[in-house]
C-alpha atoms as a printed R data frame, in Angstrom:
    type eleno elety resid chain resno       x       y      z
1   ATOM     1    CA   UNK     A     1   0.000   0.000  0.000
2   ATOM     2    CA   UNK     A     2   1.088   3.451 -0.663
3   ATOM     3    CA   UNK     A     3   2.106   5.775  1.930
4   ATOM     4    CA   UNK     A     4  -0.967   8.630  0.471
5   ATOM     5    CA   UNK     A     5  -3.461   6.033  0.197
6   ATOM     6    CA   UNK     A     6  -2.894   4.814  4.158
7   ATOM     7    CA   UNK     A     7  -3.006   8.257  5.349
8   ATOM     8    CA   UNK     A     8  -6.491   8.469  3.585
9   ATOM     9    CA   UNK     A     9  -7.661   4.782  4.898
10  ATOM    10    CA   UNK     A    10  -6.882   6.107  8.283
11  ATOM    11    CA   UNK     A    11  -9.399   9.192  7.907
12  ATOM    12    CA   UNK     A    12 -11.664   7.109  6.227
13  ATOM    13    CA   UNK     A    13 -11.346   4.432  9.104
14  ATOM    14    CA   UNK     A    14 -11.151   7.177 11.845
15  ATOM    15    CA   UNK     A    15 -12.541  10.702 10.609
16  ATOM    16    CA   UNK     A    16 -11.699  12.291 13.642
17  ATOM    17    CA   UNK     A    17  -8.047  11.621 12.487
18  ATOM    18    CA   UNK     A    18  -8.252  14.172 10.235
19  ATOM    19    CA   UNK     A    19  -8.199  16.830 13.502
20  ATOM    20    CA   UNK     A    20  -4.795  15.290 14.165
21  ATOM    21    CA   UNK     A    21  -3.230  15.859 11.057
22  ATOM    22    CA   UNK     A    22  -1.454  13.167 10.933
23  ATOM    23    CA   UNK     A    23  -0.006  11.263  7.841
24  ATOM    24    CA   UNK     A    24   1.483   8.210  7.406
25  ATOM    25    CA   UNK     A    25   5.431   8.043  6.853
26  ATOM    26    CA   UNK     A    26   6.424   4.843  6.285
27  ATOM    27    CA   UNK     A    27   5.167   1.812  5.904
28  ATOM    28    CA   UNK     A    28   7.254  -1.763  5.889
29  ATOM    29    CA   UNK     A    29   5.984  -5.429  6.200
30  ATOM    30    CA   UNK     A    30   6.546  -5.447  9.947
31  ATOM    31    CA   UNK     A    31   6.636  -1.750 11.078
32  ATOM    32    CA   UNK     A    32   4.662   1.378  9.667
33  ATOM    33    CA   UNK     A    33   5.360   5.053 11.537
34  ATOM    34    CA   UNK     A    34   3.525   7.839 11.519
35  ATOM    35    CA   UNK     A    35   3.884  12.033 11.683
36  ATOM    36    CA   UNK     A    36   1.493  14.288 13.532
37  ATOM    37    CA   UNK     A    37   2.033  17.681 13.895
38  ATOM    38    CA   UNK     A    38   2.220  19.464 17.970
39  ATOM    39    CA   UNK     A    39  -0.144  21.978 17.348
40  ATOM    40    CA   UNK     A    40  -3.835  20.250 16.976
41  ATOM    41    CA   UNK     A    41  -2.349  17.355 19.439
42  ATOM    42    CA   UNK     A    42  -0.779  19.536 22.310
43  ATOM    43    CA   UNK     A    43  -1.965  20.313 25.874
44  ATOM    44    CA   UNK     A    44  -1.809  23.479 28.120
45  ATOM    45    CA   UNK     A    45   1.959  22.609 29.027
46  ATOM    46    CA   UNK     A    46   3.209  23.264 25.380
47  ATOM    47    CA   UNK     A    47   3.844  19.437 24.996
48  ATOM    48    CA   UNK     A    48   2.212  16.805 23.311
49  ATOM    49    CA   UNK     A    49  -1.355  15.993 24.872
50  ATOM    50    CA   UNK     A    50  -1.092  12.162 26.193
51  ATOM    51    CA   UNK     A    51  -4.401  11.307 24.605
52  ATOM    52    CA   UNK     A    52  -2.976  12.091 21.066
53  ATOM    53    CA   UNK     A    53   0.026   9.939 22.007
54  ATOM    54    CA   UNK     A    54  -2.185   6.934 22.881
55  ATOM    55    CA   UNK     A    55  -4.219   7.028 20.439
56  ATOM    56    CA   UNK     A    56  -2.117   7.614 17.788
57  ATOM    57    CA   UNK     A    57   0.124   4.546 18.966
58  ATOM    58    CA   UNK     A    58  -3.277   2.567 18.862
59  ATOM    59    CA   UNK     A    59  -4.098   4.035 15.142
60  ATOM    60    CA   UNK     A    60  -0.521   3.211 14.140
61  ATOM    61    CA   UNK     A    61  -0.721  -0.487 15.570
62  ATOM    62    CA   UNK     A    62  -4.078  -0.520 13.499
63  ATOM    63    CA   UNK     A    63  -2.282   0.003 10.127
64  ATOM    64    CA   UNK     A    64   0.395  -2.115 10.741
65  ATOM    65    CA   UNK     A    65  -2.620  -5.415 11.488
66  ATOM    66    CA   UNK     A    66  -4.419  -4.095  8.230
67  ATOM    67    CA   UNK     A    67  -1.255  -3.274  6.200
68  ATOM    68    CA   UNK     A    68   1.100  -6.507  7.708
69  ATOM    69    CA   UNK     A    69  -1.224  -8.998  6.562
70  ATOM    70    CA   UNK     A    70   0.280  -9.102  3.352
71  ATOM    71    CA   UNK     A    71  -2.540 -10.238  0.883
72  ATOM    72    CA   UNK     A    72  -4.392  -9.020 -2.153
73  ATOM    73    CA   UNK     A    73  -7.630  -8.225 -0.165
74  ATOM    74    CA   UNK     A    74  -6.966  -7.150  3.422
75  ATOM    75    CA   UNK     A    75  -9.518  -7.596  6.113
76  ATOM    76    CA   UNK     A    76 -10.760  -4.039  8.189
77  ATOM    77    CA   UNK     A    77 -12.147  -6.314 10.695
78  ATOM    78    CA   UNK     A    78  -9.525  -5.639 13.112
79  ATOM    79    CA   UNK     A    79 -10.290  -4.033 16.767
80  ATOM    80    CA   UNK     A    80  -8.004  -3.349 19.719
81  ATOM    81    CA   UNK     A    81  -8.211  -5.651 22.549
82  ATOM    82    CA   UNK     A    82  -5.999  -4.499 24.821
83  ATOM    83    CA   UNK     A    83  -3.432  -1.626 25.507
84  ATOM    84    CA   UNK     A    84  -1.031  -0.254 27.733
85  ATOM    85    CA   UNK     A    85   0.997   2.833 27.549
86  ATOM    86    CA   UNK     A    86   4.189   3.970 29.728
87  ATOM    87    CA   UNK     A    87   4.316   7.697 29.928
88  ATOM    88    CA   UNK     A    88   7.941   8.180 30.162
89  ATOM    89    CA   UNK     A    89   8.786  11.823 29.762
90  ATOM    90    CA   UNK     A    90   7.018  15.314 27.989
91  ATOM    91    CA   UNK     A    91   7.203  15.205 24.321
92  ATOM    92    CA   UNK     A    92   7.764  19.072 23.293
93  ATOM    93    CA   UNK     A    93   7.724  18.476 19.301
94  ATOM    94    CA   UNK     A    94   6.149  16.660 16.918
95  ATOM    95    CA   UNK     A    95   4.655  13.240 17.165
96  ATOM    96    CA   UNK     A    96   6.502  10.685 15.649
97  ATOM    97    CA   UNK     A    97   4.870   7.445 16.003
98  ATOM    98    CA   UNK     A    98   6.166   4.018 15.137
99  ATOM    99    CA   UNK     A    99   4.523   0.261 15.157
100 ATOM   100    CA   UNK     A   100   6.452  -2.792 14.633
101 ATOM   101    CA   UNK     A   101   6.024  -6.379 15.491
102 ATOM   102    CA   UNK     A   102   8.361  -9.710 15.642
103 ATOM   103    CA   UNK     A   103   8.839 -11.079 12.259
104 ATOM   104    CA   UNK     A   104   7.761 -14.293 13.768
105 ATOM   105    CA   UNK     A   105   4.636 -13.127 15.476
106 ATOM   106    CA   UNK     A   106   3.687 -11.264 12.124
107 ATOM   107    CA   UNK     A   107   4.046 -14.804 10.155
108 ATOM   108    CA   UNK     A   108   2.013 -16.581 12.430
109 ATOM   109    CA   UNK     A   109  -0.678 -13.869 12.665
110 ATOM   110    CA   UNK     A   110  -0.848 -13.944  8.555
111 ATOM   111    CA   UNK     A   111  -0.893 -17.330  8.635
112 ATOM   112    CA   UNK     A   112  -3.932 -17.339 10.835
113 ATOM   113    CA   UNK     A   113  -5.791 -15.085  8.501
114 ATOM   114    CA   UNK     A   114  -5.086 -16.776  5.649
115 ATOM   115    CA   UNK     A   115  -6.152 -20.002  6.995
116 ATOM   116    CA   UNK     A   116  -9.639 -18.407  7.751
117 ATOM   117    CA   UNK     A   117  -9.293 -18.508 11.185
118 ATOM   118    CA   UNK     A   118  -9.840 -15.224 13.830
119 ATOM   119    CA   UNK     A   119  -5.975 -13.766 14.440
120 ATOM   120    CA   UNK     A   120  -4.484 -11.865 17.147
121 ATOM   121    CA   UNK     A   121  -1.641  -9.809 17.475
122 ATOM   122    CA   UNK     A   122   0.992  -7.676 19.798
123 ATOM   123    CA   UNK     A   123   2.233  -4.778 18.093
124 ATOM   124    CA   UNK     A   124   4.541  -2.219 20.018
125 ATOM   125    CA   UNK     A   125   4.525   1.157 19.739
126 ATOM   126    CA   UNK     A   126   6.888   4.307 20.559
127 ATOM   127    CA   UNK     A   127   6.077   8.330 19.997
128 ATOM   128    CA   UNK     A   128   9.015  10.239 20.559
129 ATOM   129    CA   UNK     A   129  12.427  11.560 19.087
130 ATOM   130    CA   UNK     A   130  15.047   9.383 17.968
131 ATOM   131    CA   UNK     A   131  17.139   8.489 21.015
132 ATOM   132    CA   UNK     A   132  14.345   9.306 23.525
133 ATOM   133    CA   UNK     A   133  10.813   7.632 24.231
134 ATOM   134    CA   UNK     A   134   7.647   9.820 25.215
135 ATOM   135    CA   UNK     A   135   5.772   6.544 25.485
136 ATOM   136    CA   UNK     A   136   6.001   2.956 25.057
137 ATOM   137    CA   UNK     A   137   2.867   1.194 24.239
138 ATOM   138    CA   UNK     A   138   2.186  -2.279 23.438
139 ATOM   139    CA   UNK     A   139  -1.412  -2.948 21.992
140 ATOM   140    CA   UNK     A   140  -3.016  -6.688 21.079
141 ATOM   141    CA   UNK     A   141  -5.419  -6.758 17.654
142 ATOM   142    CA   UNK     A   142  -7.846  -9.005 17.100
143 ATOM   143    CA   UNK     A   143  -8.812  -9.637 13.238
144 ATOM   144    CA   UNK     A   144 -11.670 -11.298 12.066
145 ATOM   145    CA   UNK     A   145 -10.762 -13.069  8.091
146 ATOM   146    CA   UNK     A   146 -13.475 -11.687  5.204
């Protein structure tokens, strides 16, 4: 999938997402990441508003269950089952959001799918700059096959 056409699933998906302005980045068979500007997803403080953080983590886990699976027709059916999120320090710029998984876990959760059967996943996230966290999240999908 290309980068434009996952930022527009996403507001499709999500239309509140468009208030976030956020747009997809990069996209790879086991991690995606995503950009979202301070401004419409700050707080009081001048930092990023921890809301915006944990959802976005949650949105960017989202793409990587739709986008990971790896076949012609993807399945949307795909819900959050459970998350938590470490707050770890202020985030005073930009969000910058990445989702990966374990190359392993993502073959088996394919593999599930494609067999017909319901698939779950763990997907970690991180918002933050490059050598420091604002959060780590980790977040299990469920996805139901077409």
């Amino acid at each position: 999938m290309q980068i434009d056409m996952a930022t527009q699933l996403l507001y499709r998906q999500v239309p509140l997402l468009r208030h976030t302005a956020l747009r997809v980045t990069a996209i790879h068979q086991d991690a995606v990441q995503l950009h979202a500007p301070l401004a419409p997803n700050g707080n009081h403080h001048g930092t990023a508003f921890g809301g915006s953080l944990s959802m976005l983590g949650i949105v960017a886990g989202w793409l990587l269950a739709y986008v990971g699976q790896d076949v012609a027709e993807p399945t949307p059916n795909i819900v959050i089952a459970d998350s938590h999120t470490r707050y770890l320090r202020p985030l005073a710029g930009d969000l910058v959001v990445e989702a990966h998984w374990r190359a392993d876990d993502g073959r088996r959760y394919r593999q599930q799918l494609i067999a017909g059967q319901k698939a779950d996943i763990t997907i970690q996230c991180r918002a933050g700059e490059a050598q420091a966290a604002a959060i780590r999240q980790d977040n299990r999908f469920v996805a139901m096959p077409l």
